[in-house]
C-alpha positions in Angstrom: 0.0 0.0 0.0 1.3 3.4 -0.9 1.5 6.7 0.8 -1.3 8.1 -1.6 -3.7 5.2 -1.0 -3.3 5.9 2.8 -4.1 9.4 2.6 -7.0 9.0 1.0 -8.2 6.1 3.2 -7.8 8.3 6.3 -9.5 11.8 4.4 -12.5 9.1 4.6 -12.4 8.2 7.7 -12.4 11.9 8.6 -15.1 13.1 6.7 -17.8 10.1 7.9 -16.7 11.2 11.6 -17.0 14.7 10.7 -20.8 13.6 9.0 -21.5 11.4 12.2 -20.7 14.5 14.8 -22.6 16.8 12.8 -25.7 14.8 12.6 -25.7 13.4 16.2 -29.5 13.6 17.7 -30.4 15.7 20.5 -31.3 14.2 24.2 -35.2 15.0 23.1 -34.6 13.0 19.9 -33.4 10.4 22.1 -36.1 10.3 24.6 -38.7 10.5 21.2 -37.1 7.4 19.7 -37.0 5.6 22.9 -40.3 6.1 23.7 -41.6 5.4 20.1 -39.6 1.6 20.3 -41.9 0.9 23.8 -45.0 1.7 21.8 -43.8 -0.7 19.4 -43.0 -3.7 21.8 -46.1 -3.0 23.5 -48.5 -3.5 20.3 -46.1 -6.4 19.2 -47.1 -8.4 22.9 -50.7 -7.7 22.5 -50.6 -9.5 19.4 -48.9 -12.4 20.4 -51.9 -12.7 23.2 -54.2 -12.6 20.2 -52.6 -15.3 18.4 -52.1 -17.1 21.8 -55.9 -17.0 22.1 -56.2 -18.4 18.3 -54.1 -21.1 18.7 -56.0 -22.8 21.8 -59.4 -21.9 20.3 -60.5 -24.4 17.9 -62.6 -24.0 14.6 -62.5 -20.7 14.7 -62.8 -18.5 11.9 -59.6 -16.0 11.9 -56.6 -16.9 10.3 -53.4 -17.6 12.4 -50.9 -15.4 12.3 -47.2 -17.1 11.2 -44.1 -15.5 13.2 -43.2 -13.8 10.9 -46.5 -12.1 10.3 -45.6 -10.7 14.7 -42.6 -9.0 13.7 -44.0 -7.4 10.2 -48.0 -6.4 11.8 -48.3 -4.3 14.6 -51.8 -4.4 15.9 -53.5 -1.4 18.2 -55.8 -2.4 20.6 -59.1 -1.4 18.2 -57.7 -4.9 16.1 -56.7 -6.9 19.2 -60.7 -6.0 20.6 -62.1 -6.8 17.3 -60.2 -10.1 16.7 -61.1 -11.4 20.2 -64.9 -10.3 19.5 -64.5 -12.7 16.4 -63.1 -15.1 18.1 -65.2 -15.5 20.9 -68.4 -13.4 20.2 -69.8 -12.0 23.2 -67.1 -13.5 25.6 -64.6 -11.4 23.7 -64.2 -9.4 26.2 -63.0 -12.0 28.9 -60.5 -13.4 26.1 -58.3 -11.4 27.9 -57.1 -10.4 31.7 -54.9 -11.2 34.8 -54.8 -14.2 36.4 -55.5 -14.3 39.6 -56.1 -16.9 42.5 -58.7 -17.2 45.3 -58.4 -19.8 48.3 -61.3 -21.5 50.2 -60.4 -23.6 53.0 -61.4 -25.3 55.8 -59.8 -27.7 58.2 -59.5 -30.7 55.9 -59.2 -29.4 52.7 -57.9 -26.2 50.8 -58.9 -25.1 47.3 -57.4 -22.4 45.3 -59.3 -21.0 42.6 -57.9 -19.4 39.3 -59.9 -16.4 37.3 -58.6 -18.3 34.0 -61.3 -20.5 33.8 -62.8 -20.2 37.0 -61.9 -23.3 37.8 -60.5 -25.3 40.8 -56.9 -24.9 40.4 -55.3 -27.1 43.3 -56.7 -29.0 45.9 -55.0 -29.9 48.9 -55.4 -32.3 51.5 -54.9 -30.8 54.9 -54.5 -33.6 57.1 -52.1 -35.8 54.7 -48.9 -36.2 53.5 -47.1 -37.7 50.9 -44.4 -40.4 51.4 -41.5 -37.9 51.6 -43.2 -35.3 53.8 -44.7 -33.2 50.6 -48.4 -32.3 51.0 -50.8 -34.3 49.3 -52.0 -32.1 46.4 -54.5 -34.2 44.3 -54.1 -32.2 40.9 -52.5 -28.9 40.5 -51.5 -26.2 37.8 -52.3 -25.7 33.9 -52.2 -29.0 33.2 -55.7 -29.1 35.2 -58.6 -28.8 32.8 -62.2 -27.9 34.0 -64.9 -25.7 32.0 -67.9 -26.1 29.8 -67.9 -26.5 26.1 -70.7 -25.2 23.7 -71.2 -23.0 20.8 -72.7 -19.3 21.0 -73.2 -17.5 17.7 -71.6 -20.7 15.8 -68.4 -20.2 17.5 -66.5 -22.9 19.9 -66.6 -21.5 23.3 -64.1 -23.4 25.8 -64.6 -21.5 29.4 -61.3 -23.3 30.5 -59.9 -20.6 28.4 -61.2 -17.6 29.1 -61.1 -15.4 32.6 -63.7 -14.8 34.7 -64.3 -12.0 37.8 -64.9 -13.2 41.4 -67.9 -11.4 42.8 -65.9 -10.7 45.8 -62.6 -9.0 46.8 -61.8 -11.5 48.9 -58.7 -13.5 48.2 -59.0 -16.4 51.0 -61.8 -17.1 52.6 -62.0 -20.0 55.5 -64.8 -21.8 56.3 -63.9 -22.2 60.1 -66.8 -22.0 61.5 -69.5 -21.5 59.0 -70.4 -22.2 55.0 -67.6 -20.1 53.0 -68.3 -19.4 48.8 -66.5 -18.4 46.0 -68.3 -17.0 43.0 -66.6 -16.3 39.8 -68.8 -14.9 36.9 -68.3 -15.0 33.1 -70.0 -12.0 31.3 -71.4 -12.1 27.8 -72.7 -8.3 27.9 -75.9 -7.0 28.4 -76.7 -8.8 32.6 -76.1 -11.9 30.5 -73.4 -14.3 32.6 -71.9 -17.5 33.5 -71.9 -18.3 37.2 -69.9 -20.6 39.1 -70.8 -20.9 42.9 -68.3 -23.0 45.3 -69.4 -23.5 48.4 -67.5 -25.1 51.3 -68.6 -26.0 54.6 -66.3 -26.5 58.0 -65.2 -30.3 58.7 -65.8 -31.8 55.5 -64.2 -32.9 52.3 -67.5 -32.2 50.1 -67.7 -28.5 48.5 -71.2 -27.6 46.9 -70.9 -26.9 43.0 -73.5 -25.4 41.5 -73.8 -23.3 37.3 -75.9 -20.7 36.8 -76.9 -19.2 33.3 -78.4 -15.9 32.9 -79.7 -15.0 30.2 -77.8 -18.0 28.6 -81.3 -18.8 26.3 -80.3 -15.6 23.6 -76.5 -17.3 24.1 -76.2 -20.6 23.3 -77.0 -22.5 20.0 -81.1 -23.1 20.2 -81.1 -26.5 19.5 -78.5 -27.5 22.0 -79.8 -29.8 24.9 -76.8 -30.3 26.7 -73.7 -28.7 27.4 -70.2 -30.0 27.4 -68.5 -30.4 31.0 -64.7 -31.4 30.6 -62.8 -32.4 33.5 -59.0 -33.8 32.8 -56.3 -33.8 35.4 -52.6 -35.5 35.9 -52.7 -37.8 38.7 -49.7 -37.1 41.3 -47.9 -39.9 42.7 -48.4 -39.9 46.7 -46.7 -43.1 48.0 -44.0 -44.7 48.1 -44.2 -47.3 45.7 -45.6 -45.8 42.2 -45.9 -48.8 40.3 -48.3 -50.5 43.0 -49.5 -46.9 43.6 -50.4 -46.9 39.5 -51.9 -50.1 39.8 -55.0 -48.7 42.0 -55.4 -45.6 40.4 -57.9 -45.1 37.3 -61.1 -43.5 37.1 -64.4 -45.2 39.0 -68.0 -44.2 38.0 -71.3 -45.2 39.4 -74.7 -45.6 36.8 -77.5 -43.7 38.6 -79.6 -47.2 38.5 -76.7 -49.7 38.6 -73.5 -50.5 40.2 -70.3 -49.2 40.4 -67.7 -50.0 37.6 -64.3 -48.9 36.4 -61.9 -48.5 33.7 -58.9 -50.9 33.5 -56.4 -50.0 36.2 -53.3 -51.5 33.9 -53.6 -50.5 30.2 -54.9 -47.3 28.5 -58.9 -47.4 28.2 -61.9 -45.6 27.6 -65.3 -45.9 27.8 -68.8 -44.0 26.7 -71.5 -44.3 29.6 -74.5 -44.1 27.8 -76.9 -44.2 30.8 -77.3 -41.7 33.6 -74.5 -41.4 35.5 -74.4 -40.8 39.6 -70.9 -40.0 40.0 -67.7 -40.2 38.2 -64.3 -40.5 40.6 -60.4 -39.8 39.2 -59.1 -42.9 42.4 -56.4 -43.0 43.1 -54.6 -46.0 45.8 -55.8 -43.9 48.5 -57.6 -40.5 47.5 -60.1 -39.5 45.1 -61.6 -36.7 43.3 -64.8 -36.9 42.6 -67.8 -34.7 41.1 -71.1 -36.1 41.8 -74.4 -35.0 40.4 -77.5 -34.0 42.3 -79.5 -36.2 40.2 -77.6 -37.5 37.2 -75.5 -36.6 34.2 -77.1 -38.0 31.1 -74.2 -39.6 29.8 -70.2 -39.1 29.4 -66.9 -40.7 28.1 -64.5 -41.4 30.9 -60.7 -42.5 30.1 -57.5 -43.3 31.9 -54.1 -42.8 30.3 -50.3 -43.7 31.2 -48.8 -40.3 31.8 -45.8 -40.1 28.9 -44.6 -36.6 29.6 -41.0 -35.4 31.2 -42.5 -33.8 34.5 -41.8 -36.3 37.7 -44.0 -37.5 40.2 -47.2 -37.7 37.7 -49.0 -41.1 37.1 -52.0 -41.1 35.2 -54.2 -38.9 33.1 -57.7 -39.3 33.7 -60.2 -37.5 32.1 -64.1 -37.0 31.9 -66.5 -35.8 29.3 -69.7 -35.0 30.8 -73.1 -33.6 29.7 -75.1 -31.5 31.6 -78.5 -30.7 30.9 -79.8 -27.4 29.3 -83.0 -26.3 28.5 -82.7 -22.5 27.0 -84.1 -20.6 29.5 -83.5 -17.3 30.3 -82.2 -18.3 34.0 -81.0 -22.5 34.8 -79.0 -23.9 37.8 -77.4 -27.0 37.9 -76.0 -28.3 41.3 -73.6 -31.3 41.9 -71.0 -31.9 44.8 -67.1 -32.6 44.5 -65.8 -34.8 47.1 -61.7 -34.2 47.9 -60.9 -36.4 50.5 -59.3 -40.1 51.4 -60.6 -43.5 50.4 -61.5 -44.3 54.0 -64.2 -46.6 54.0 -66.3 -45.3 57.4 -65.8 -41.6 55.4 -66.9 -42.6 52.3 -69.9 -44.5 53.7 -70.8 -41.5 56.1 -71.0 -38.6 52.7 -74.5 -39.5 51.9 -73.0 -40.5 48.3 -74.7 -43.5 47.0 -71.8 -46.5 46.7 -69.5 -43.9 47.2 -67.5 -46.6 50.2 -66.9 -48.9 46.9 -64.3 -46.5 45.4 -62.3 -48.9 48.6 -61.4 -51.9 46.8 -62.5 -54.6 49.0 -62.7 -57.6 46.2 -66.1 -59.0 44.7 -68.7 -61.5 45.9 -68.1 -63.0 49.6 -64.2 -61.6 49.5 -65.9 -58.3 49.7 -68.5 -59.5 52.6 -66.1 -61.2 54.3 -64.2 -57.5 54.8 -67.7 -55.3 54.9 -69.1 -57.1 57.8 -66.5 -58.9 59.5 -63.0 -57.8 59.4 -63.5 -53.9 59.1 -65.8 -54.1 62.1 -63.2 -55.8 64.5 -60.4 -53.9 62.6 -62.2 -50.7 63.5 -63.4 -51.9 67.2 -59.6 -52.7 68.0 -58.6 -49.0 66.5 -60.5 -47.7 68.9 -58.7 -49.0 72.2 -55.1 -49.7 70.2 -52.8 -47.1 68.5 -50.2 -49.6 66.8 -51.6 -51.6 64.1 -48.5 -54.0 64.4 -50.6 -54.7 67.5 -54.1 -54.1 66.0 -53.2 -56.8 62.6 -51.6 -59.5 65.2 -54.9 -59.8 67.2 -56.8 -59.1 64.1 -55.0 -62.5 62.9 -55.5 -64.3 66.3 -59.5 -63.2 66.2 -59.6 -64.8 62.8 -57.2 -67.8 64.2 -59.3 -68.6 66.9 -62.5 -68.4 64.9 -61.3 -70.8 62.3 -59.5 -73.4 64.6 -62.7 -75.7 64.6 -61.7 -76.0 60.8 -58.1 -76.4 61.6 -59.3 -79.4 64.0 -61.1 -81.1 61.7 -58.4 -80.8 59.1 -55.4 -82.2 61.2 -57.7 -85.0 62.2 -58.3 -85.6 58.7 -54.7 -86.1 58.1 -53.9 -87.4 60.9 -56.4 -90.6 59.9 -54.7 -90.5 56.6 -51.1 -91.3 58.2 -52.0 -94.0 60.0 -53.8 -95.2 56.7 -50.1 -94.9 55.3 -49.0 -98.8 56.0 -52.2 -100.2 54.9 -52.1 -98.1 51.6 -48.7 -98.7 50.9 -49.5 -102.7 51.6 -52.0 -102.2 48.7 -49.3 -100.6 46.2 -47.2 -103.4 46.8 -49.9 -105.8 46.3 -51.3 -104.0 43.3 -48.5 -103.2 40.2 -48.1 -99.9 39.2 -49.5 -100.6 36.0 -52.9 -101.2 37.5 -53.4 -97.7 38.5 -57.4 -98.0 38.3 -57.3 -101.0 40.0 -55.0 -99.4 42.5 -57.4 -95.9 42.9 -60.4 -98.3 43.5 -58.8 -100.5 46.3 -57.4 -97.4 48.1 -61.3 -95.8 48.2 -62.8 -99.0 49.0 -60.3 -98.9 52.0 -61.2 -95.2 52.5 -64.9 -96.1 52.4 -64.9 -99.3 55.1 -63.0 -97.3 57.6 -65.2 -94.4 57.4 -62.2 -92.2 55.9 -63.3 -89.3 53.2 -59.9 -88.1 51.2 -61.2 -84.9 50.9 -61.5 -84.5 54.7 -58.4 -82.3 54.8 -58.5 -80.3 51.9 -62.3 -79.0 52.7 -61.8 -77.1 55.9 -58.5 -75.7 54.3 -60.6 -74.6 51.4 -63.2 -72.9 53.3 -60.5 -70.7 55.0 -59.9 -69.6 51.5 -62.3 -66.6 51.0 -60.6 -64.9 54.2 -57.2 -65.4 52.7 -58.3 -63.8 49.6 -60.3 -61.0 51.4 -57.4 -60.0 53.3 -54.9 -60.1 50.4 -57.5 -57.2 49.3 -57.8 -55.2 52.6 -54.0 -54.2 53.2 -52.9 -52.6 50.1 -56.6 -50.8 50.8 -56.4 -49.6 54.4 -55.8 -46.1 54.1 -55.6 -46.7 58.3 -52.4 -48.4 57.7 -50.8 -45.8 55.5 -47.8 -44.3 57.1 -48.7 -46.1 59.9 -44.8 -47.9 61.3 -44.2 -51.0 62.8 -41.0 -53.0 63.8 -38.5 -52.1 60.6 -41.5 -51.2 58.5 -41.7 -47.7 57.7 -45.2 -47.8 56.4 -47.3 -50.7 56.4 -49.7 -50.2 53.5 -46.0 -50.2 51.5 -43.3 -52.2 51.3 -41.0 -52.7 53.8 -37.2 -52.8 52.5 -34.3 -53.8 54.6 -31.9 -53.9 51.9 -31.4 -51.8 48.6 -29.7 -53.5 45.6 -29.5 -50.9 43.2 -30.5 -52.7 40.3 -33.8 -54.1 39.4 -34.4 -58.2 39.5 -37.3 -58.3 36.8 -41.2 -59.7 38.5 -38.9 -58.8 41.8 -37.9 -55.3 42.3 -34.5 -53.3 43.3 -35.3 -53.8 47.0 -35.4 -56.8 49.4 -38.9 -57.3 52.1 -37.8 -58.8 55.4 -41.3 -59.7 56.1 -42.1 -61.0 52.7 -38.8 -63.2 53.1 -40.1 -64.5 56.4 -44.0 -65.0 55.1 -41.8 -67.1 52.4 -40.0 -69.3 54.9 -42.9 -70.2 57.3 -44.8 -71.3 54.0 -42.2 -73.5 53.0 -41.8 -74.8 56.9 -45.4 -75.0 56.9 -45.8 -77.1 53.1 -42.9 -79.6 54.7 -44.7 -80.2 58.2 -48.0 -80.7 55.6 -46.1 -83.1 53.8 -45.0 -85.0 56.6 -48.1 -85.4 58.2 -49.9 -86.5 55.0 -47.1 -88.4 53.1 -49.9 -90.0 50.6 -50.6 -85.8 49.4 -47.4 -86.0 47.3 -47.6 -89.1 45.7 -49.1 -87.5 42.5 -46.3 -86.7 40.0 -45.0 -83.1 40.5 -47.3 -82.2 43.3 -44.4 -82.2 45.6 -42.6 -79.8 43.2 -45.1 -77.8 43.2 -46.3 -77.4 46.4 -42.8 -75.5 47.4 -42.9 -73.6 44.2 -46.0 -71.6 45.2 -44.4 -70.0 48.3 -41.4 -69.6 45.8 -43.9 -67.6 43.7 -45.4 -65.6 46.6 -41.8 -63.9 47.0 -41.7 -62.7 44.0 -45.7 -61.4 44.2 -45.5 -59.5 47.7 -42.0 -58.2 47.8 -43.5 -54.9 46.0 -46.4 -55.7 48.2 -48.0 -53.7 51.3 -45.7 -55.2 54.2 -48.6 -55.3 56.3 -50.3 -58.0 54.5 -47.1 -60.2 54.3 -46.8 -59.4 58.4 -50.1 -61.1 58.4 -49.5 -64.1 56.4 -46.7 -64.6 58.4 -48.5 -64.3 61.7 -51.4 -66.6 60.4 -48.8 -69.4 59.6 -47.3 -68.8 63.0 -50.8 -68.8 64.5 -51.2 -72.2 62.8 -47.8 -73.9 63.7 -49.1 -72.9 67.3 -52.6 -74.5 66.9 -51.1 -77.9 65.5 -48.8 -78.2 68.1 -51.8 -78.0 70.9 -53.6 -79.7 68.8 -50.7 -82.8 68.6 -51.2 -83.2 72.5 -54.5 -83.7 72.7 -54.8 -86.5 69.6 -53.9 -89.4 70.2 -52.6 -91.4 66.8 -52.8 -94.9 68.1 -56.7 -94.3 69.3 -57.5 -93.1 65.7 -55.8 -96.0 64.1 -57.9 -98.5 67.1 -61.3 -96.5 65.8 -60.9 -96.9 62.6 -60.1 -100.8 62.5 -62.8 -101.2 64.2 -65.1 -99.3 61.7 -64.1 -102.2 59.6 -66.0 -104.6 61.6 -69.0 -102.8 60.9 -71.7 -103.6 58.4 -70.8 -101.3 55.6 -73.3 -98.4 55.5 -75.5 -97.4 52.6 -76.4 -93.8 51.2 -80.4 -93.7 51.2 -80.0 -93.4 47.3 -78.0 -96.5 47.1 -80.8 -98.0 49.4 -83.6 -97.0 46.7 -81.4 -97.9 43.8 -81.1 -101.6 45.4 -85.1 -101.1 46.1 -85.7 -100.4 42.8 -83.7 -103.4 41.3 -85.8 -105.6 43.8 -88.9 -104.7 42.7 -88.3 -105.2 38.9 -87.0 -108.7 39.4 -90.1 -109.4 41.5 -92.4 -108.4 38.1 -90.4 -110.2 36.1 
């Protein structure tokens, strides 16, 4: 570069800087230009709200705006007013506004109420907490849904999405000592409005719902009989273990002339109800939500969904699609009751709800009756005098023991006459080849039958204990009285108890080992080998024997993930049991049931009254013949 070429470089230089002094704006232009960019950002957000309001609104009939249309289109509020009266027709006006929140509470439960939709926004549980010490909040946030869907001047109107104004200024209001209510009201212009009422009394988990519509007959669609109510929320997860937790919770609904029913607790479903419906519940393993009508909602679609989103501690999605009545005039109420409180079966039974007490899970048929009138009564009679329910399930499991031991008698005698039978049986194998095995079966029951011995005699009594087993295998993981509740090692007996974690997962098995699951596991197997013993001829069928100490094999694998109480009281009952047979051994004498039943064989051989009139009968033809 030469010394000419850098001259004139730097004459440029000086005159732009020359240009750029000169021209330099005033501290007025400044403050002009400034205020000029805010307009400009502030016309540029209230657009975006606009397109917001398009994009959640469906079938409506203003185009979207693309991005770059909210850069390029500034839009003054005249536009933003007229888009949102398009949009929404006469609730154009509550397309937009501030979110606020209102709280109604009273000892048991607190509510907060958001002005976008008007809706319940969280419900908490006052008297609960979650396994780690969080309270129990049954649905909270955005991702809550709850609003009425119809059309008005044949546009889509969602309430969820628009804002409404509480009557009141109040922002909490406690219902200590009388009925507290919250109000929020939807206008549609000219004394034509929307009206929610919530209305919570003290000590209670029910809060009073009721709609109003004023003036809603120059509003809605003419011909529309019923109006869409939408209720979706995203179940939390409260206990400890979330995949048993998951495996409770769905959603439960009630026909307003039939039974309760409920959608499949383990895969996706859904279902239309197109009867009247009482009451629809979101359950979950030991709360609910539920929204009940006053007298029925004609029909809805009910559906529970694995939750597949990124946000922790969520379970489920359960939604409902309800209709409510309407009958387009000028002023209609329609009341129905939400009930926000545990699955507590004296509670739910106490609420006035119809079935309500079946959103506990106590099993079907007599597994169900067996809890209902026998072992909830004594469970809640030994609540009231005991405060540990190590203490309340181990004379729970005596009470059952001792009412059950004249089965466990019979039983043992039964086997008991079967080992003594052992020498005469096995005298009949050796006498008999194996081959023969009919020949065999019939000389072993003719045996059976002289000495008055049925086979069956110890299986029956063992069979009839059944139905409690199985009722009780139902309770535990339901006995909200048990949740939390500590004993010995256990942390929380409607749970699992783990003494050991292994930081991996065993598949069917979990990451965790149960100390009381392992110890229910052992007294079974001790249990199946004093069986054996006593009995010898119960494991000469191919493979029984195998299988007999697979079961309890099984079980380890089942109720490791189980609630810990139930395993604590399988294990008592087979320690209850080992107990009973060892009295039991002292007062029967072998040698004296061996005596009786040789001498039943001296007997003349009884016969059934039907063998006695098939023998008639065969008389009395020979004697016309």
């Amino acid at each position: 570069m030469d010394k000419n070429t850098i001259i004139g470089i730097l004459l440029i230089v000086g005159i732009f800087g020359i240009f750029a002094l000169i021209n330099q704006p005033s501290e007025k232009e400044i403050a002009n230009a400034r205020k000029q960019r805010d307009s400009i950002e502030k016309v540029i957000g209230d657009s975006l709200k606009v397109i917001a309001l398009q994009q959640s609104t469906s079938n409506n009939s203003v185009p979207k705006l693309s991005s770059s249309d909210t850069v390029n289109t500034i839009l003054p509020d005249s536009l933003i007013e007229k888009n949102n009266q398009e949009i929404f027709g006469d609730f154009g006006k509550a397309a937009e506004g501030e979110q606020k929140y209102i709280s109604l509470e009273n000892n048991k439960i607190k509510v907060i109420f958001s002005t976008f939709g008007g809706r319940p926004y969280t419900v908490e549980l006052k008297e609960y907490h979650t396994y780690d010490s969080l309270p129990v909040i049954l649905f909270d946030g955005d991702s809550t849904v709850f609003g009425l869907n119809f059309f008005s001047q044949n546009k889509s109107i969602s309430t969820n999405n628009l804002f409404f104004s509480p009557v009141s200024t109040d922002t909490v209001l406690k219902a200590d000592k009388s009925a507290a209510k919250v109000i929020m009201r939807l206008n549609a212009g000219e004394g034509r409005y929307l009206e929610y009422v919530y209305e919570l009394e003290p000590n209670t988990y029910k809060m009073k719902f009721r709609i109003n519509t004023i003036g809603f007959d120059k509003v809605i669609t003419n011909n529309a009989n019923y109006i869409d109510l939408n209720w979706y929320i995203n179940v939390r997860q409260q206990e400890k273990g979330a995949d048993f937790e998951n495996s409770y919770t769905t959603v439960y609904y009630k026909f307003a002339d039939d039974e309760v029913n409920y959608l499949s607790e383990t895969k996706d479903s859904k279902e239309d109800l197109r009867t009247k419906v009482k009451w629809i519940a979101f359950k979950q393993q030991f709360f609910s939500s539920v929204l009940v009508a006053n007298d029925a909602f004609p029909s809805a679609t009910v559906y529970s969904n694995k939750y597949v989103g990124t946000k922790k501690r969520l379970l489920k999605v359960l939604k409902s699609e309800i209709t409510i009545p309407f009958n387009s005039k000028p002023s209609e109420s329609c009341d129905m009751i939400f009930y926000f409180g545990p699955n507590h079966f004296t509670t739910l039974s106490n609420q006035g709800i119809p079935d309500l007490e079946k959103l506990v899970p106590l099993g079907w048929g007599i597994f169900g009756w067996i809890n209902r009138f026998a072992v909830i009564p004594i469970f809640n009679f030994l609540n009231n005098f005991i405060s540990n329910y190590g203490i309340i399930i181990l004379l729970l499991t005596l009470i059952i023991k001792l009412v059950l031991f004249p089965l466990t008698y019979k039983s043992y005698v039964s086997t008991a006459k079967m080992k003594v039978l052992k020498p005469q049986i096995d005298e009949i194998h050796s006498r008999i080849p194996k081959d023969k095995t009919m020949e065999r079966q019939q000389a072993t029951m003719a045996l059976y039958k002289r000495v008055g011995v049925s086979p069956l005699g110890g299986c029956l009594p063992m069979m009839l204990q059944m139905p409690i087993l199985f009722a009780m295998f139902r309770f535990f993981p339901a006995s909200i009285e048990l949740r939390q509740k500590s004993f010995l090692w256990a942390t929380d007996l409607s749970s699992y108890d783990s003494v050991l974690s292994l930081g991996f997962n065993i598949p069917f098995y979990g990451d965790h080992v149960s100390l009381f699951c392992l110890l229910m596991t052992a007294s079974t197997i001790i249990y199946t080998f004093q069986q054996n013993k006593m009995n010898p001829t119960s494991t000469t069928m191919p493979g029984m024997k195998v299988m007999m100490y697979l079961m309890p094999l099984m079980f380890l694998f089942m109720f490791n993930s189980y609630a810990s109480g139930l395993s604590y009281y399988y294990l008592l009952a087979n320690l209850f049991t080992f107990a009973q047979i060892f009295l039991i051994r002292r007062f029967v004498d072998e040698k004296a049931i061996l005596a009786k039943l040789n001498e039943n064989k001296k007997k003349p051989e009884k016969k059934s009254k039907f063998q006695e009139r098939l023998e008639l009968m065969a008389k009395q033809r020979k004697l016309k013949k």
